[in-house]
N, C-alpha and C positions, 0 to 999 in steps of 0.2 A: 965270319966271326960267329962263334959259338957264344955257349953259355961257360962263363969263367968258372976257376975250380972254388974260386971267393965266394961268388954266389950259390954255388950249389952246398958248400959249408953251412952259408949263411941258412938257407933253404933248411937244411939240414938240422940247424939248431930250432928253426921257429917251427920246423913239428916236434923234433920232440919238448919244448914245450908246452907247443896243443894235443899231444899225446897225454904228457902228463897230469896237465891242468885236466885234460877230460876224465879219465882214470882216475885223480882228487875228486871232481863231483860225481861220477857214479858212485864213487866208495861211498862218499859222503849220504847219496841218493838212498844206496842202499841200506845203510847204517839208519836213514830216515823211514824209510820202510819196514826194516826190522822195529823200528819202536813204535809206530802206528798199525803192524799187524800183533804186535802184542798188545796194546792200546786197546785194538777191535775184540781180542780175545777176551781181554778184563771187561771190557762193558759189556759183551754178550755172558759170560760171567754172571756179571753182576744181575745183567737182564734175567736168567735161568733163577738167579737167585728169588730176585723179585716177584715174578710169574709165581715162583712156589709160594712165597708169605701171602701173596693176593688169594691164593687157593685155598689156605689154611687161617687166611680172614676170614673168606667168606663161608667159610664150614659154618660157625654159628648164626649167620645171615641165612644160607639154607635152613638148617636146622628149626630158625624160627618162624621159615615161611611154611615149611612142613607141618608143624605144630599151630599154626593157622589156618593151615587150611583141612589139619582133619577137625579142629574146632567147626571151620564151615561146614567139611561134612555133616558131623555131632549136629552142629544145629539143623540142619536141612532134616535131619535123618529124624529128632525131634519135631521138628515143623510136621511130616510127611505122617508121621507118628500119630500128630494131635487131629492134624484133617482124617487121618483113618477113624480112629477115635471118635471124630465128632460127625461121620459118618455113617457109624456103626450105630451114634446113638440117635438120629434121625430116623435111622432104620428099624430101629428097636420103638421108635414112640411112634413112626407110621403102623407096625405089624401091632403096637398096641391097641392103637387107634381103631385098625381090623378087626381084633380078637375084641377088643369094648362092643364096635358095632354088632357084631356073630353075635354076643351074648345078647344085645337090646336082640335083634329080630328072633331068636330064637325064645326070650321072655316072653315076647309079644304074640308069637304062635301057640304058644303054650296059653 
């Protein structure tokens, strides 16, 4: 005894509807796919978008640190300025201090 022509019918119908049901959720799969890889592309999108406004916030945030720090230059360069300066004039009241002595010993020789 074989397999009946009944059951191989039957066989017959219950794949093709796990043919079909499978063929509805890939469709379906892919249909979900296509709108989660458009999805991906809008928020990288958006992300590209984003990246640029952060760059062009912090233009004035540079801007202001640059402008701070040639002020610290500025001052350091003033600082560096006043110690030469008051350098110069140390040096100038010791070569006085010299040229004072020269005169007394040279008054005193005379």
């Amino acid at each position: 005894m074989g397999v009946s022509r009944k059951e191989l019918h039957y066989e017959k119908i219950n794949l093709q509807k796990d043919f079909s049901e499978l063929k509805t959720r890939i469709d379906t799969v892919e249909k979900e796919t296509t709108v989660m890889r458009n999805n991906l592309n809008a928020i990288h999108g958006a992300l590209q978008q984003v990246e640029r406004l952060i760059k062009i916030a912090d233009k004035p945030y540079d801007e202001l640190r640059i402008k701070e720090r040639l002020k610290e230059l500025e001052d350091d360069l003033k600082s560096k300025e006043a110690y030469k300066e008051a350098e110069k004039r140390k040096h100038d009241q010791k070569n006085k201090e010299v040229e004072d002595k020269k005169q007394l010993l040279l008054e005193k020789e005379k």
